[in-house]
C-alpha positions in Angstrom: 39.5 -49.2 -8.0 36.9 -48.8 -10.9 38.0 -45.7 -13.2 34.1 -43.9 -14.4 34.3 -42.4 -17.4 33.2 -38.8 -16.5 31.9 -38.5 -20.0 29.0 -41.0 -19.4 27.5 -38.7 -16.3 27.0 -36.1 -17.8 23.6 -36.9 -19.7 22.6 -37.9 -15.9 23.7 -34.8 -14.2 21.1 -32.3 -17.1 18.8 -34.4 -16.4 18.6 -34.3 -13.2 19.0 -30.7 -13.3 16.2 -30.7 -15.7 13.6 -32.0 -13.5 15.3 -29.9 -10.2 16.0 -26.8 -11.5 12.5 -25.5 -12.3 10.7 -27.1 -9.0 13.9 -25.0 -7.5 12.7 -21.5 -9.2 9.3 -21.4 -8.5 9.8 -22.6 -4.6 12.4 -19.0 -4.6 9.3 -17.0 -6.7 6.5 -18.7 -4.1 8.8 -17.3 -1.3 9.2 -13.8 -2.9 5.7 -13.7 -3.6 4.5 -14.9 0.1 6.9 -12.1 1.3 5.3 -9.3 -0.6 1.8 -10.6 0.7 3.2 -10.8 4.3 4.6 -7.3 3.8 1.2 -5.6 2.3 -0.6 -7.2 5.3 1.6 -5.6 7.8 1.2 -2.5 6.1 -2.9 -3.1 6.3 -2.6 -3.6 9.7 -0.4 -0.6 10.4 -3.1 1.6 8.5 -5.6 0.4 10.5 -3.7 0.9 13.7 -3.3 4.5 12.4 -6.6 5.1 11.9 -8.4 3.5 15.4 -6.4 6.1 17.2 -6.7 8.6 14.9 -10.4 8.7 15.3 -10.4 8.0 18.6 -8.6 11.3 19.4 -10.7 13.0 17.4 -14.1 13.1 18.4 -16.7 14.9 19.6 -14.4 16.7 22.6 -12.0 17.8 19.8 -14.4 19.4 17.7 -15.4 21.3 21.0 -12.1 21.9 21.7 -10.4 23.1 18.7 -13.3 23.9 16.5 -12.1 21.6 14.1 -15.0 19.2 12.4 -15.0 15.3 14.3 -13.4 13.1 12.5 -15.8 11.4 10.0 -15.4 7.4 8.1 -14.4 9.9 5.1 -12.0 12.2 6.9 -10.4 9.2 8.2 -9.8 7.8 5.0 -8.6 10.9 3.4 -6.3 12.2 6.2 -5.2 9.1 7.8 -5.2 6.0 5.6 -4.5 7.4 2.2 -1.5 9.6 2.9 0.4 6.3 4.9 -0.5 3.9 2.2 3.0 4.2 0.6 2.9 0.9 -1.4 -0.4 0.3 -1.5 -2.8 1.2 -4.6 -5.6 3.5 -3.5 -7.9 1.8 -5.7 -8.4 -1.3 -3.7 -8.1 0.0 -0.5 -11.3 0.7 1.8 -12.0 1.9 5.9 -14.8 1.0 8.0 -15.7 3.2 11.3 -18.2 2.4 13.3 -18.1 4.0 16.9 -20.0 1.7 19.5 -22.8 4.7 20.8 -21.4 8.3 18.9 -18.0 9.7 18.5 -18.4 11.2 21.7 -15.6 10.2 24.7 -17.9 9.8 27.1 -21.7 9.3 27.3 -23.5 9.6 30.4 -26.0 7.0 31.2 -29.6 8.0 32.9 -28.5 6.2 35.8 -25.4 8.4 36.0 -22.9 6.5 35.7 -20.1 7.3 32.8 -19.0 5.0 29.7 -16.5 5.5 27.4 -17.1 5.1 24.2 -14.8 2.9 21.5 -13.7 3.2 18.1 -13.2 0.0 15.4 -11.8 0.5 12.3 -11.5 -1.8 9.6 -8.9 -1.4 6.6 -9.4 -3.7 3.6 -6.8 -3.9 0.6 -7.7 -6.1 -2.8 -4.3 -7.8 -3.2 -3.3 -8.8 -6.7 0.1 -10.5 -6.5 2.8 -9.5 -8.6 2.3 -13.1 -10.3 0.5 -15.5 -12.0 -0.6 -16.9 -8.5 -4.9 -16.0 -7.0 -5.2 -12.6 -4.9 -7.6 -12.0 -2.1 -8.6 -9.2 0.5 -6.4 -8.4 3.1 -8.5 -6.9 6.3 -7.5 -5.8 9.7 -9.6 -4.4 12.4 -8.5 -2.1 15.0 -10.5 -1.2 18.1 -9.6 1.6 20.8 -11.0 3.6 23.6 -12.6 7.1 22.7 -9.7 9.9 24.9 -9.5 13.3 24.9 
């Protein structure tokens, strides 16, 4: 058997750890970074889930109902998507409504026949990552019947 002289690897082995040990910290930051954006989506898609059936329960029937004002793209935004944006800065977060024919539930046709009406909503966030790395807008739409 050969005897290595320990001594002589070691130049080698910082080397080595020279060239892996940074590729090995920013793949571990990419990953916590990708996570975050993963997270903030989810929580984008969430608020907009939140806010398609919150307008959609409020419409036109519930102001009849309960005298309370329909819900409105800026009601919607103050009462439903702000207050569940935990981790989110309000800043860069925006809501889109649009209801297909009126906020009503139902809208009777001249033909009489009955349609129901839908709901999309649309929450956007601006996304800065907690790093060095781009950004972009996260956006989810949700769309759901009009009920009463």
């Amino acid at each position: 058997m050969l005897l290595r002289n320990p001594a002589r690897r070691s130049a080698a082995t910082a080397v080595e750890m020279a060239v892996v040990a940074p590729v090995f910290i920013f793949l571990i930051y990419a990953l916590v970074i990708g996570g975050l954006g993963i997270f903030r989506y989810n929580q984008v898609a969430h608020l907009a889930r939140q806010a398609a059936r919150y307008a959609a329960v409020r419409g036109a029937d519930y102001h009849q109902e309960t005298g309370k004002p329909a819900a409105t793209q800026d009601s919607i935004m103050q009462e439903c998507v702000a207050p569940n944006s935990a981790a989110l800065d309000p800043r860069y977060l925006g809501c889109t409504v649009t209801w297909d024919r009126s906020n009503a539930t139902r809208e009777p046709r001249p033909d009489g026949t009955v349609v129901n009406n839908t709901v999309t909503v649309t929450v956007t966030y601006q996304w800065f990552p907690e790093a060095m790395f781009g950004g972009g807008t996260l956006s989810s739409t949700s769309k759901m019947p009009m009920s009463y």
